[in-house]
N, C-alpha and C positions, 0 to 999 in steps of 0.2 A: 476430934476435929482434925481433918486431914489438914497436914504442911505443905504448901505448895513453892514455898519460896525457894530461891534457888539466887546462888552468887557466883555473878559472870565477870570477870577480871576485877574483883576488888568493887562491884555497884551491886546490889540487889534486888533481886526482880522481886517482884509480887507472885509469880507463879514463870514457867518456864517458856510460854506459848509465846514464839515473835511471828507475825505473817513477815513472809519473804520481802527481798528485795523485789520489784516490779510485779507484785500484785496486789502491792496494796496503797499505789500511789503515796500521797505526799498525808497519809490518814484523813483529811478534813470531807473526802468522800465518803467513806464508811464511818464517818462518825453522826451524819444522818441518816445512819439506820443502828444503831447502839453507843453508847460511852464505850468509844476506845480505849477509855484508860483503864479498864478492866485488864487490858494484857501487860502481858510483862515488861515487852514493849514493841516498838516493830522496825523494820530495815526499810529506812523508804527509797524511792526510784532511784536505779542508778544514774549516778552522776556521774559526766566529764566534764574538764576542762572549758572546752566549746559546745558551744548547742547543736545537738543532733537531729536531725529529722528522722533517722532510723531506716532499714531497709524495705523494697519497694512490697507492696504485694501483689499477691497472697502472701502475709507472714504466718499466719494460724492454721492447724490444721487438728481435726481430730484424729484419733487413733483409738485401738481399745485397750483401754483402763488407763488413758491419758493422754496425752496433746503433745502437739509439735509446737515451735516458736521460733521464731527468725526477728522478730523484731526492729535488734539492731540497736538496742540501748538509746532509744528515743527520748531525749531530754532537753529540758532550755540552757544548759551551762551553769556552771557552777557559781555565779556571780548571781543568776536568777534566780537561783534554787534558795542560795543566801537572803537576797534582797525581797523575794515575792512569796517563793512557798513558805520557808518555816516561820514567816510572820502568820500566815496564814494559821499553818499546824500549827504553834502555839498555841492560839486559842480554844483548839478544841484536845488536846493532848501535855497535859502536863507533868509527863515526865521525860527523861533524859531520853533522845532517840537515838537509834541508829545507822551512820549515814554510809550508805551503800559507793564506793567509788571504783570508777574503772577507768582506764587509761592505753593509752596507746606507745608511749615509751616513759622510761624513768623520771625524767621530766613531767611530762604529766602527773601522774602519780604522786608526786612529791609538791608539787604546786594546787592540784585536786583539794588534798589530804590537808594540808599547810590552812588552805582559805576554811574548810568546812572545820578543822578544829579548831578554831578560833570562835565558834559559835556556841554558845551558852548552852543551846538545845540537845546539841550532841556529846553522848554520853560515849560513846566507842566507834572506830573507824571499822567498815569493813570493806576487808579491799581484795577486788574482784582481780584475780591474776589468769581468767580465761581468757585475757582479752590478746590480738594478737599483736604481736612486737613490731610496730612497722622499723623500727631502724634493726631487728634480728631476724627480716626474711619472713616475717607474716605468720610465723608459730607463737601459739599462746606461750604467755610468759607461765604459766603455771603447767609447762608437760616437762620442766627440765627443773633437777633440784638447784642448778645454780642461777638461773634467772629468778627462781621463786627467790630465792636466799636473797638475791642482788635488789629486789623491789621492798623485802622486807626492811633489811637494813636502811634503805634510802630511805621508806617512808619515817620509819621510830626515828633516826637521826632528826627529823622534821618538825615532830608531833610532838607532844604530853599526852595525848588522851591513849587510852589502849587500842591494840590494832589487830583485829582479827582478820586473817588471810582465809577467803574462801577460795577454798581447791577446788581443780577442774579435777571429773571423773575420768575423762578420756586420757587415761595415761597408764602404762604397766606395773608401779607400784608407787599408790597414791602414798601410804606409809613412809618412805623415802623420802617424798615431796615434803610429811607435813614434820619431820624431822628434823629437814634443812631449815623451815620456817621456825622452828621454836629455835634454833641454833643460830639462826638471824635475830634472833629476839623479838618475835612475835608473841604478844600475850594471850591469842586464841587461834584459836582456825573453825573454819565454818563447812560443810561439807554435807551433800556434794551440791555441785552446779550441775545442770540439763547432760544429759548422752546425747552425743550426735548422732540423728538418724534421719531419715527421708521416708514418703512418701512418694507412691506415682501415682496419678489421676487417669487410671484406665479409660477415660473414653480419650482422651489428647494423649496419651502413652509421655507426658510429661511428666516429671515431677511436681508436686504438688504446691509446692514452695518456691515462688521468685529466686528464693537466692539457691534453690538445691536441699540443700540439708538444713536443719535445726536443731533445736534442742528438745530432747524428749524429757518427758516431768510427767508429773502423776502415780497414782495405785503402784505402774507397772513397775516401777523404778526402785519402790521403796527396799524389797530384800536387799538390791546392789548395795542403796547406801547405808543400809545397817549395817551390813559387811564392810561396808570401809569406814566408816565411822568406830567399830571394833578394830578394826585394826589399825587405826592411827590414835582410839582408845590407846592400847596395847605400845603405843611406840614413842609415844607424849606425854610429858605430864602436867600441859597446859589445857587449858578447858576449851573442851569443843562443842560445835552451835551443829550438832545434826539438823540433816533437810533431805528430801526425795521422797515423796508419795505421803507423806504424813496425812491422815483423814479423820482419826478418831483418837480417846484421850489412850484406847492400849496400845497405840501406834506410837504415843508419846513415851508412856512406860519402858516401851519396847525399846526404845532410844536409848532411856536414861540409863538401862542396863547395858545398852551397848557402849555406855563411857559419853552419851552428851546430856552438857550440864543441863544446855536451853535446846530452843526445837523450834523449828521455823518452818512453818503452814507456809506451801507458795500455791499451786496447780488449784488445790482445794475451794480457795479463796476466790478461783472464779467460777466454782462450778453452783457455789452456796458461798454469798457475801456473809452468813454468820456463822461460818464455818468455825473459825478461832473463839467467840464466844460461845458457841455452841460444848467445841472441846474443853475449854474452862470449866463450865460449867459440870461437864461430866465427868470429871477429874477426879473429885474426892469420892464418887461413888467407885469408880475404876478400883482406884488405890484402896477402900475397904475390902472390896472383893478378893484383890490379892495382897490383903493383910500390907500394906505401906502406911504406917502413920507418918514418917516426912518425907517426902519423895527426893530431897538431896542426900538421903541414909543409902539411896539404892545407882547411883549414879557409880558405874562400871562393876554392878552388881553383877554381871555373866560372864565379869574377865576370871 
């Protein structure tokens, strides 16, 4: 009988499969069409401070072997999120979540992170550092190791719960990044987040996206982030949440060898709503094939 458990800062999953932050809403959607509690668990919508409306459109865009996204972190604020959704998800998800937060300076961040751990529901903070610094000039806090380092330390000073840092890809040596974060004392890191890319709409010779550019996710994406996943594998010895193009259970395999503990289905999730069960499911045949009877035996199996 195949092992699929796996332990992600001191909590243990039932198997390693989380759908992404923002695609898989606040779960109480996709729990009528299967028991969510099947997964290990999931990252739900990111969350700010204040309620977003998100950016204008066209935010979506296809591309091949994956999608563009401009969104814009569309959410009700953090006080809503509290008050309405996770009474909501309770009821159909009962185990520890994971609450997705993004912010716009230190301040935020640390007020975000403060309100949502104090909530029963949530089992681990994961904190979104692509987001851009409005008091450092409009660059993400996650392209430079000492702003990464400078949100980490604010947030843990804040919290009890653990607090994994998802890295941005867009940057020359994401291993650096996820260095300074375990040196801030971060208890995980998550990676990666979307590549900035665009589109143009040949007949309007515009581009294709309101805001210009977005975030590309999907198939194409995945070799990047197992390459960066091994090599912040390689340079951490905190446990890391691979994500980028994930679609089937050897894509998960594929991860666990590149050094991530868990694995977060994001793109997938709107192409086939039972993507993540689907992968569950095809897990333990996966792992007979290539001889894995516990899949946390093989977690940075290809360092």
């Amino acid at each position: 009988m195949a092992d699929l458990r796996v332990e992600l800062c001191g909590i243990e999953l039932d198997n390693p499969i989380i759908p992404a932050s923002g695609t898989f809403g606040y779960g109480y959607e996709f729990a009528e069409l299967y028991d969510i509690n099947i997964l290990g668990t999931f990252s739900f919508k990111g969350t700010t401070r204040e309620p977003r409306f998100g950016n204008p459109t066209p935010r979506i865009a296809e591309t091949a072997s994956g999608m563009l996204n401009a969104v814009g972190l569309q959410n009700p604020g953090v006080e809503k999120v509290i008050s309405e959704e996770l009474p909501k998800m309770k009821k159909v998800f009962h185990k520890k979540v994971m609450a997705n937060v993004s912010g716009f300076s230190l301040d935020d961040y640390v007020y975000t992170c403060e309100r949502l751990d104090s909530c029963e529901e949530v089992g681990w903070l994961e904190v979104n550092i692509s987001c851009p610094n409005v008091h450092g000039g409009g660059m993400s806090f996650g392209t430079s190791s000492e702003s990464a380092a400078e949100v980490t330390r604010a947030v843990k000073k804040a919290v009890k719960k653990p607090v994994i840092i998802k890295l941005s890809p867009n940057v020359t040596d994401i291993a650096e990044i996820a260095k300074a974060c375990e040196g801030a004392g971060a208890d995980g890191i998550s990676l990666i987040n979307t590549l900035l890319a665009m589109r143009i709409d040949l007949k309007t010779r515009k581009p294709l996206l309101k805001n210009t550019t977005g975030g590309l996710s999907g198939p194409a994406v995945f070799p990047v982030a197992l390459r960066m996943v091994y090599q912040c594998a390689k340079a951490v010895k905190i446990p890391i949440v691979g994500m980028g193009g994930v679609s089937s259970a050897e894509d998960v395999i594929e991860m666990a060898l590149a050094g991530a503990t868990a694995v977060e289905i994001g793109a997938e999730n709107l192409v086939n709503p039972f993507a993540c069960r689907d992968i569950i499911e095809a897990l333990p045949a996966a792992m007979e094939k290539y001889k894995i009877d516990k899949l946390s035996d093989i977690i940075g199996g290809a360092i």
